[in-house]
VODO-267991 format. One record per residue: x, y, z of N, C-alpha, C, CB in turn. Coordinates in pm, whole numbers, padded with zeros to 5 digits, always signed. Each point is the difference from the previous one (the first is absolute). Glycine has a CB too. Example, Ala and Ser with C-alpha at 12.3 -4.5 7.8 and 13.67 -1.06 7.14 Angstrom:
REM VODO-267991
+01319-00569+00780-00089+00119+00000+00090+00120+00000-00189-00117+00125 +00154+00222-00197+00082+00119+00006-00077+00109+00073+00118-00063-00215 
This chain:
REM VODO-267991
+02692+05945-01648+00092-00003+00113+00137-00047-00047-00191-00046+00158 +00315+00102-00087+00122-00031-00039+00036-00104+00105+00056+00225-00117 +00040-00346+00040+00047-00102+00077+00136-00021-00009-00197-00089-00019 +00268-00012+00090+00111-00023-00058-00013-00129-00040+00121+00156+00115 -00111-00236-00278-00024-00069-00024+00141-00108-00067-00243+00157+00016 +00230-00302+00037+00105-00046-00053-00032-00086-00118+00104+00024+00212 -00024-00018-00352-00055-00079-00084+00093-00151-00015-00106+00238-00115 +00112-00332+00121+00085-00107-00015-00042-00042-00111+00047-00055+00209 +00063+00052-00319-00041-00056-00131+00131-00036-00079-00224+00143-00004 +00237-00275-00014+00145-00040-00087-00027+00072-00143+00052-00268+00116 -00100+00319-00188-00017+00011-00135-00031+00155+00006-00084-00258-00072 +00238+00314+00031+00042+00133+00050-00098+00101-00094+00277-00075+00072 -00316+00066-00188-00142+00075-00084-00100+00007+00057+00045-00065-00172 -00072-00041+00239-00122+00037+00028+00014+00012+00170-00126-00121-00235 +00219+00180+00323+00028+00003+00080-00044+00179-00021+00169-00258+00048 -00068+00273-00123-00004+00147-00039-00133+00043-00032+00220-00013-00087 -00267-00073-00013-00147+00070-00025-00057-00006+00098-00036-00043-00196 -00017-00022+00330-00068-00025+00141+00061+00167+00035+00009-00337+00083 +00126+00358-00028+00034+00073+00031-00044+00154+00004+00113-00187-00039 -00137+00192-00138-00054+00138-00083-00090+00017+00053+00058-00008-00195 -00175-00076+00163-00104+00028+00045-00080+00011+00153+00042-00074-00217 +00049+00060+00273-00050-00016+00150+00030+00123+00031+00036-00234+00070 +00123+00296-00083+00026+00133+00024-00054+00098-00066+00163-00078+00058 -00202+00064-00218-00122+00092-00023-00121+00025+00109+00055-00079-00228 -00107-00009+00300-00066-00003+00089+00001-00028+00147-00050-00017-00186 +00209+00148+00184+00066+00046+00086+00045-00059+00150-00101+00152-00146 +00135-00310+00100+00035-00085+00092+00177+00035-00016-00243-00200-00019 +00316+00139+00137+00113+00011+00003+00018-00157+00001+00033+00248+00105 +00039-00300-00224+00048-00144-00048+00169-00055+00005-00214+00052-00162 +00220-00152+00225+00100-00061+00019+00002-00138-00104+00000+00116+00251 +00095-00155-00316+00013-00120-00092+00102-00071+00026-00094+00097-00160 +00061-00238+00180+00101-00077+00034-00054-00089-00121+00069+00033+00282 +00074-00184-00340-00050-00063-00051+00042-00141+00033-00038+00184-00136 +00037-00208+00264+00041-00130+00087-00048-00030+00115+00169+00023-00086 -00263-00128+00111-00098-00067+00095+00067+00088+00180-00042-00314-00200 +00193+00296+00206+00077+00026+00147+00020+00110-00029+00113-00185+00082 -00114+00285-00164+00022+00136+00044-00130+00044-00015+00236+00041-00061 -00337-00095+00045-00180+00070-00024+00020-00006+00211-00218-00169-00336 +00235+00088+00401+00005-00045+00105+00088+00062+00111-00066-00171-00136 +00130+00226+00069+00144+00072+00071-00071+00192-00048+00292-00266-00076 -00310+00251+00000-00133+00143+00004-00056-00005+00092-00066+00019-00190 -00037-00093+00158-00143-00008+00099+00053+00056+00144-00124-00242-00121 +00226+00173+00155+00032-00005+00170+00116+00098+00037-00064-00262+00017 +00115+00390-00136+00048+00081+00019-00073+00131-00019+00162-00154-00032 -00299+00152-00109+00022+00120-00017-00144+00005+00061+00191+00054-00207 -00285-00182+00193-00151+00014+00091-00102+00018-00129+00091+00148+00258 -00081-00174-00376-00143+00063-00093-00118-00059+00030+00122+00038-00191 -00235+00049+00158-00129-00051+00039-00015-00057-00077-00087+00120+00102 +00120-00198-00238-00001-00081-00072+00102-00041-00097-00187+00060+00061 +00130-00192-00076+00126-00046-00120-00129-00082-00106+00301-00067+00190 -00208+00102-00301-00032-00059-00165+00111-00114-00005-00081+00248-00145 +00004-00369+00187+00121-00100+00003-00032-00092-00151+00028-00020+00319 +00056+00013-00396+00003-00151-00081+00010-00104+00031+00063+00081-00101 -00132-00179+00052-00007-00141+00067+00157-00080-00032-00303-00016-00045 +00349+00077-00074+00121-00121-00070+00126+00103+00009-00162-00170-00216 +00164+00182+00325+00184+00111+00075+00097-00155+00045-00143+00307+00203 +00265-00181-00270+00137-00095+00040+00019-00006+00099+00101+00030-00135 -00018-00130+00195+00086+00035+00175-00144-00100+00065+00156+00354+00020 -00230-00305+00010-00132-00022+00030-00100+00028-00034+00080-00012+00105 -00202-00079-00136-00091-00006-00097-00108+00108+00118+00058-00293-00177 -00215+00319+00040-00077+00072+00099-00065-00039+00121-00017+00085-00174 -00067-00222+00140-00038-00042+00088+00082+00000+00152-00110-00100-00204 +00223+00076+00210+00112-00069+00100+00042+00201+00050+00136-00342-00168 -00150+00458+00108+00003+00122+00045-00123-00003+00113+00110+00109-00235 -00257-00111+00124-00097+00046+00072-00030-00075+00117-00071+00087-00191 +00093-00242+00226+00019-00046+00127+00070+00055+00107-00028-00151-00118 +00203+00165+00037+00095+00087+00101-00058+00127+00076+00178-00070-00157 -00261+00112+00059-00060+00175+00048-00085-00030+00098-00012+00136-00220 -00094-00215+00163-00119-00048+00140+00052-00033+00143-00135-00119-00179 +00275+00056+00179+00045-00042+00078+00018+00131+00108+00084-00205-00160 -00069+00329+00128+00014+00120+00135-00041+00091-00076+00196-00045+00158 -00247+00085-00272-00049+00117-00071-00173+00030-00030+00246-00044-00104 -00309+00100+00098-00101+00039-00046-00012+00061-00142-00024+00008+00226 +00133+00061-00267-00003+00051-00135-00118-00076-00090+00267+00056+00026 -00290+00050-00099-00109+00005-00122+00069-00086-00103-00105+00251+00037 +00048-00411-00095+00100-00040-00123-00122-00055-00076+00266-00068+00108 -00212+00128-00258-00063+00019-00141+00101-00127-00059-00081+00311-00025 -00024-00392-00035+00134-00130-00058-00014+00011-00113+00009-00185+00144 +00091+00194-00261-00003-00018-00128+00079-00134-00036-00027+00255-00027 -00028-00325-00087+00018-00110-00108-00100-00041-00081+00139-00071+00131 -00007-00021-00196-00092-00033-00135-00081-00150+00016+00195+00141-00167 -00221-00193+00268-00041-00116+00089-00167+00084-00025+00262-00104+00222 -00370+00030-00281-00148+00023+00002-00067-00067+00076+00008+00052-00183 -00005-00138+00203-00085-00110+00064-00072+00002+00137+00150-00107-00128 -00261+00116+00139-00072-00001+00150+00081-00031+00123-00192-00076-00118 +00235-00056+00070+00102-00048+00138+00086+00055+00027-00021-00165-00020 +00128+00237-00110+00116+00089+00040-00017+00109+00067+00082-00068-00161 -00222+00121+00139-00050+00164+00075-00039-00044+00129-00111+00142-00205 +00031-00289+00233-00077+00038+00121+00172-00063+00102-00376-00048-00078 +00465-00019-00026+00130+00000+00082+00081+00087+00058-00010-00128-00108 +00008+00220+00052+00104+00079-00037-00111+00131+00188+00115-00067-00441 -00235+00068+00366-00097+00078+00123-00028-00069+00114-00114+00108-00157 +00122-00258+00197+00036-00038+00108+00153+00005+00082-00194-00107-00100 +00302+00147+00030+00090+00024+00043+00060+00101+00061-00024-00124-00114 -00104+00207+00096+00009+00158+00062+00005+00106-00141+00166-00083+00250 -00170+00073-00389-00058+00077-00031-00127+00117-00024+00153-00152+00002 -00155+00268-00006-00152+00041-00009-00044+00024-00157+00018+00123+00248 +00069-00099-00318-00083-00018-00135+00111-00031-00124-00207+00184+00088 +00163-00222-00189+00054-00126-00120-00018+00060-00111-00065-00212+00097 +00180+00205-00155-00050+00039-00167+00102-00094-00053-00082+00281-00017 +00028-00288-00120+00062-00088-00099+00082+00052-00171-00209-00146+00146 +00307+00151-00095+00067+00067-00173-00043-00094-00134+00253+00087+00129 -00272+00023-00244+00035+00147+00030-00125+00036+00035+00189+00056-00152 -00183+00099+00222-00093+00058+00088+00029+00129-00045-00016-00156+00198 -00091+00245-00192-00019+00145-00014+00112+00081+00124-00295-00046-00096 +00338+00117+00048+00105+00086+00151-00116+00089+00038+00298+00038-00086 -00416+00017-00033-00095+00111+00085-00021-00130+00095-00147+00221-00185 +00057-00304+00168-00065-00076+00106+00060-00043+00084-00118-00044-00113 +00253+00013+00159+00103-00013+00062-00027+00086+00116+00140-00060-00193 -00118+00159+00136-00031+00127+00093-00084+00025+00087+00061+00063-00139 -00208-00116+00083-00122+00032+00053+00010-00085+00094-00128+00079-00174 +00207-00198+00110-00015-00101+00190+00092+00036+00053-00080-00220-00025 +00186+00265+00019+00080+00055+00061-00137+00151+00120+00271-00097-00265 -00322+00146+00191-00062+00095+00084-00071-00029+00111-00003+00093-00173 -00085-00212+00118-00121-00093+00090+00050-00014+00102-00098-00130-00142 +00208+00034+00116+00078-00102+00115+00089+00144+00146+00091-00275-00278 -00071+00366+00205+00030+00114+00113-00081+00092+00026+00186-00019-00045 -00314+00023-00003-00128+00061+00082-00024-00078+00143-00125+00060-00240 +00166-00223+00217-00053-00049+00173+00014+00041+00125+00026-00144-00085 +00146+00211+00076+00066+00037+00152-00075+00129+00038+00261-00097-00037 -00241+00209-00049-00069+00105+00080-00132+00010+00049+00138+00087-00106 -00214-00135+00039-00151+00004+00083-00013-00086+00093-00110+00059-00172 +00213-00115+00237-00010-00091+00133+00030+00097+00117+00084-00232-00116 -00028+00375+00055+00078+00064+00134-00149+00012+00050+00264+00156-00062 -00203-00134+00275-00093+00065+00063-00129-00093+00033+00100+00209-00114 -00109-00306+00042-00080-00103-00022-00024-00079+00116+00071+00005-00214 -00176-00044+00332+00011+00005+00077+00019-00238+00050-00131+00365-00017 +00190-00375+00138+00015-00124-00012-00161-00157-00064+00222+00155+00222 -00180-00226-00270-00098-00062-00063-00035-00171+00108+00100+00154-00287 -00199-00157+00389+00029-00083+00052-00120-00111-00045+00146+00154+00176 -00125-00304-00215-00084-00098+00010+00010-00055+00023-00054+00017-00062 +00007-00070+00218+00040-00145+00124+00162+00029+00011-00198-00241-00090 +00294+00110+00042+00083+00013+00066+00099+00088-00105-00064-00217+00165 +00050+00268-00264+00044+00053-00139+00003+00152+00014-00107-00199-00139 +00193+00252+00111+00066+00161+00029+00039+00015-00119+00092+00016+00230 -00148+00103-00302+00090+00040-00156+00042+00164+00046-00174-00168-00235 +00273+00183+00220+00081+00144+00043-00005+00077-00167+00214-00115+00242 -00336+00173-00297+00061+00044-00128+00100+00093+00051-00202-00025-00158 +00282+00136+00203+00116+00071+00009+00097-00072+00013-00093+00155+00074 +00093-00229+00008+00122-00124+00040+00016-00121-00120-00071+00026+00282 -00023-00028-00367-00037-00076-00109+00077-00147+00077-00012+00214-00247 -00078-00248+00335+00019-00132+00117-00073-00082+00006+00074+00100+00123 -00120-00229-00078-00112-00091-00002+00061-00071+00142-00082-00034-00299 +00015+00031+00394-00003-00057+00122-00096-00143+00017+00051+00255+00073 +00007-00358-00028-00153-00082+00066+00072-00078+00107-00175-00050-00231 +00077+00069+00372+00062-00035+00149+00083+00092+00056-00001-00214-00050 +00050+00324-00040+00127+00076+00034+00124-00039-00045-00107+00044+00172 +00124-00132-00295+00070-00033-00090+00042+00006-00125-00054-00057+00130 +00150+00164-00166+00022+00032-00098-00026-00078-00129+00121+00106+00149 -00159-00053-00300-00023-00133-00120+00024+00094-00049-00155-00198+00001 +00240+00141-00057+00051+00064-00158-00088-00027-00134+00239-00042+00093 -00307+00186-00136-00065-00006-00090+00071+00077-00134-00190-00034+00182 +00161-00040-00312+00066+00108-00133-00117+00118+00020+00114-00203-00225 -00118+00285+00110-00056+00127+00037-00134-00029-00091+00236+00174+00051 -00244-00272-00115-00111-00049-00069-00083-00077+00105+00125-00011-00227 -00086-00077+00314-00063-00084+00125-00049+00095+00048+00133-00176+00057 -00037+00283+00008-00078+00102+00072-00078+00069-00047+00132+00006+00097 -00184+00054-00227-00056+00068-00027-00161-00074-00040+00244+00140-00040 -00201-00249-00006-00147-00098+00080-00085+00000+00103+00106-00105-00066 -00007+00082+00184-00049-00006+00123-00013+00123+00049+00082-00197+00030 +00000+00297-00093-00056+00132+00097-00163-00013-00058+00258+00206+00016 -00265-00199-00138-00148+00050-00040-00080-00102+00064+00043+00112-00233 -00058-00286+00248-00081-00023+00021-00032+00015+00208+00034-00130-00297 +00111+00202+00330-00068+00034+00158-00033+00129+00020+00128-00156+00103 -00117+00220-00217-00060+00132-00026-00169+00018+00033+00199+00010-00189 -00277-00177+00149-00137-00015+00038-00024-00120+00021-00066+00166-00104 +00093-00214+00255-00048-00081+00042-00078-00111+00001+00068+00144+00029 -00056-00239-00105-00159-00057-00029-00090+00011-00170-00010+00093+00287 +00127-00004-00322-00097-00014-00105+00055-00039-00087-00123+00135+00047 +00082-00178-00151+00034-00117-00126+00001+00077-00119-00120-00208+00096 +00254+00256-00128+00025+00030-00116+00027-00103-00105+00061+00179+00116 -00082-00120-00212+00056-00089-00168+00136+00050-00089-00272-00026-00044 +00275-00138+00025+00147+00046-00033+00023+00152-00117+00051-00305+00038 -00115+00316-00113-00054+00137-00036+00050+00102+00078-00191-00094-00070 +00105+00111+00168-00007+00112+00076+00170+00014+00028-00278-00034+00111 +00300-00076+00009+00126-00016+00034+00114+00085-00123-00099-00252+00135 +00106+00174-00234+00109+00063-00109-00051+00143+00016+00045-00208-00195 -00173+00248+00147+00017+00165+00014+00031+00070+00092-00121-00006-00111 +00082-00076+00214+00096+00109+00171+00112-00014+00001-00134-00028+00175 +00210-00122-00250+00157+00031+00056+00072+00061-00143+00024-00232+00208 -00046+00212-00303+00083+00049-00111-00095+00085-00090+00165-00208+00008 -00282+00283-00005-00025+00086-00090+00008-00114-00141+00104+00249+00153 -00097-00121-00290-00004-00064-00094+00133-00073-00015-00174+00150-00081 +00217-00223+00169+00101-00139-00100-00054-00082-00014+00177+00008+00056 -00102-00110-00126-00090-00105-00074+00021-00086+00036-00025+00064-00154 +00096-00105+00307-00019-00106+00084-00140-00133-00013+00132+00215+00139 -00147-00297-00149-00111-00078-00052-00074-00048+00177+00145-00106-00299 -00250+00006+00268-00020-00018+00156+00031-00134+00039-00177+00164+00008 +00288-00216-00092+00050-00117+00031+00122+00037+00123-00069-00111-00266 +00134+00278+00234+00094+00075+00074-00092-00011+00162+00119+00187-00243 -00245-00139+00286-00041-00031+00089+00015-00112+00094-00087+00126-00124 +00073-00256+00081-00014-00164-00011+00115+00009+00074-00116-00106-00229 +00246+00146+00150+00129-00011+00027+00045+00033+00121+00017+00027-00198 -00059+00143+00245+00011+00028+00109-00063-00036+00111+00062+00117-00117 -00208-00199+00098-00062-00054+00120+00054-00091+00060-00162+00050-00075 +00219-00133-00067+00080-00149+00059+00118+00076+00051-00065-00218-00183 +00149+00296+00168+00107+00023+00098-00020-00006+00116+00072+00105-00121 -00175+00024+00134-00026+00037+00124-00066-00064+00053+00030+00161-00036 -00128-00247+00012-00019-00133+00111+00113-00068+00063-00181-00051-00129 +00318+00037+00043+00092-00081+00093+00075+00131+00095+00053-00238-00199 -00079+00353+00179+00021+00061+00135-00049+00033+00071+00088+00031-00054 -00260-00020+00077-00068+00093+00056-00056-00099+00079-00028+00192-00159 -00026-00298+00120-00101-00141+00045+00106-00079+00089-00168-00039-00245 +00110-00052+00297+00054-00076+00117-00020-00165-00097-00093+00195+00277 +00014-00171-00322+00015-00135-00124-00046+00046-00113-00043-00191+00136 +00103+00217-00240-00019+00032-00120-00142-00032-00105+00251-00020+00064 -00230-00151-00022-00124-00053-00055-00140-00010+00042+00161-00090-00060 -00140+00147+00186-00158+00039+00038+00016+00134+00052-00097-00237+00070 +00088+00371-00133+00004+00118+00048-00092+00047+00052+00122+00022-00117 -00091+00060+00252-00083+00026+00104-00033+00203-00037+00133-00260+00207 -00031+00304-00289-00008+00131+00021-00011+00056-00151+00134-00003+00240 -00064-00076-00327+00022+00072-00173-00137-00138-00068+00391+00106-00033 -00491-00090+00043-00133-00042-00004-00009-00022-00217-00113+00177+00317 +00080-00262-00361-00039+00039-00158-00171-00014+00048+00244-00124-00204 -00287+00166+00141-00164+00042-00044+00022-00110-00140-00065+00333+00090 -00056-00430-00093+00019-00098-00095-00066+00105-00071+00014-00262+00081 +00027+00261-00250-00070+00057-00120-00006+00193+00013-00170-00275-00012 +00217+00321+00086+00029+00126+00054+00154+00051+00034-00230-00049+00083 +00281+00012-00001+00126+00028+00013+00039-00005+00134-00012+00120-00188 +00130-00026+00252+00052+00006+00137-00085+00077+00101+00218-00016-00103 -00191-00017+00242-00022+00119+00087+00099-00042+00132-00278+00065-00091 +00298+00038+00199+00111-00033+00089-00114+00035+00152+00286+00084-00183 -00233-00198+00260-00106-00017+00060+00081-00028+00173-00179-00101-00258 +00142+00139+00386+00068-00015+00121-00001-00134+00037-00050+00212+00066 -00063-00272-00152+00046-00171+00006-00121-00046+00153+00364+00019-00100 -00347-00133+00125-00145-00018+00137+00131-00004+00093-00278-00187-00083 +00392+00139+00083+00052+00017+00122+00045+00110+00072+00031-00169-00069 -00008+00246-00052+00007+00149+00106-00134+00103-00040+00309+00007-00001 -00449-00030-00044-00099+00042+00009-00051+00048+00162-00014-00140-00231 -00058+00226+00211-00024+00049+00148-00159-00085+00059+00141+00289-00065 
């Protein structure tokens, strides 16, 4: 599938090399190499994704990919040279959906680049997702609870669509990664990450969740909860 993809990368070689290879694989690519014009894209030209670097001038990555969460949904791929567990599951609580670490393969680049834009289309047509007080709009790519809008990244949502996809039942974090990202190599600590988000939006108290349920020694399931049980 063709996208329009934005790459943000201070380090103009390998900006270019991102570039090559994406349009070999007939994406249409935009390159910026400064944190406020990755941002001043986003909200002019609309790409379904960005290849953001973590260590951009003007404004750093982290402090972009917040800005974006803040009214965007866009697809964001984070690159740096930062390894460490904490920096990824940081960097993916902030609204990233997937992490790589330089240097990195540009084929494999790609391939998550592919994953991460397989999600939107198979939501079209998709019919509304209701559990108790919880509404997932895959077309509207929306999350409702009470009739109150929550802003979800597209990684939160793609959690919760699947686990109200089946009611009740207790997937593993396993499973989970293969319904929302195919083969990327998201780990299932990435899961963890998104539950704890979305408990502070979905739940009415975070620390005792009534609806995003863990299965001790098994994993998640999403559940209408006893107060709005029938």
């Amino acid at each position: 599938m063709s996208a329009l993809i934005l790459v943000a990368e201070d380090d103009e070689n390998q900006a270019e090399l991102v570039r090559r290879y994406l349009e070999q694989d007939h994406h249409r690519v935009v390159v910026v190499h400064d944190g406020r014009d990755a941002l001043d894209v986003v909200r002019d030209q609309r790409p379904e994704l960005v290849v953001l670097d973590l260590m951009l001038p003007g404004l750093g990555g982290l402090d972009v990919c917040r800005a974006l969460r803040a009214d965007s949904d866009v697809l964001v791929l984070m690159l740096t040279a930062r390894s460490t567990e904490d920096d990824l599951l940081h960097g993916l609580g902030i609204g990233a959906d997937d992490y790589m670490t330089k240097p990195f393969s540009p084929r494999e680049l790609v391939a998550r680049v592919r994953t991460l834009l397989r999600r939107r289309p198979a939501a079209r047509a998709a019919p509304l997702l209701r559990v108790g007080p919880i509404v997932v709009d895959p077309v509207r790519h929306e999350v409702t609870v009470r009739g109150s809008l929550v802003e979800c990244t597209p990684g939160e949502f793609g959690l919760l669509a699947v686990l109200a996809s089946e009611v009740n039942r207790v997937f593993t974090r396993e499973q989970l990664l293969d319904r929302m990202h195919g083969d990327s190599y998201l780990t299932t600590r990435t899961i963890d990450t998104h539950v704890k988000n979305l408990r502070r939006k979905i739940e009415t108290n975070s620390r005792t969740p009534e609806h995003l349920v863990t299965v001790y020694g098994i994993g998640y399931k999403l559940t209408a909860g006893r107060a709005d049980a029938p």
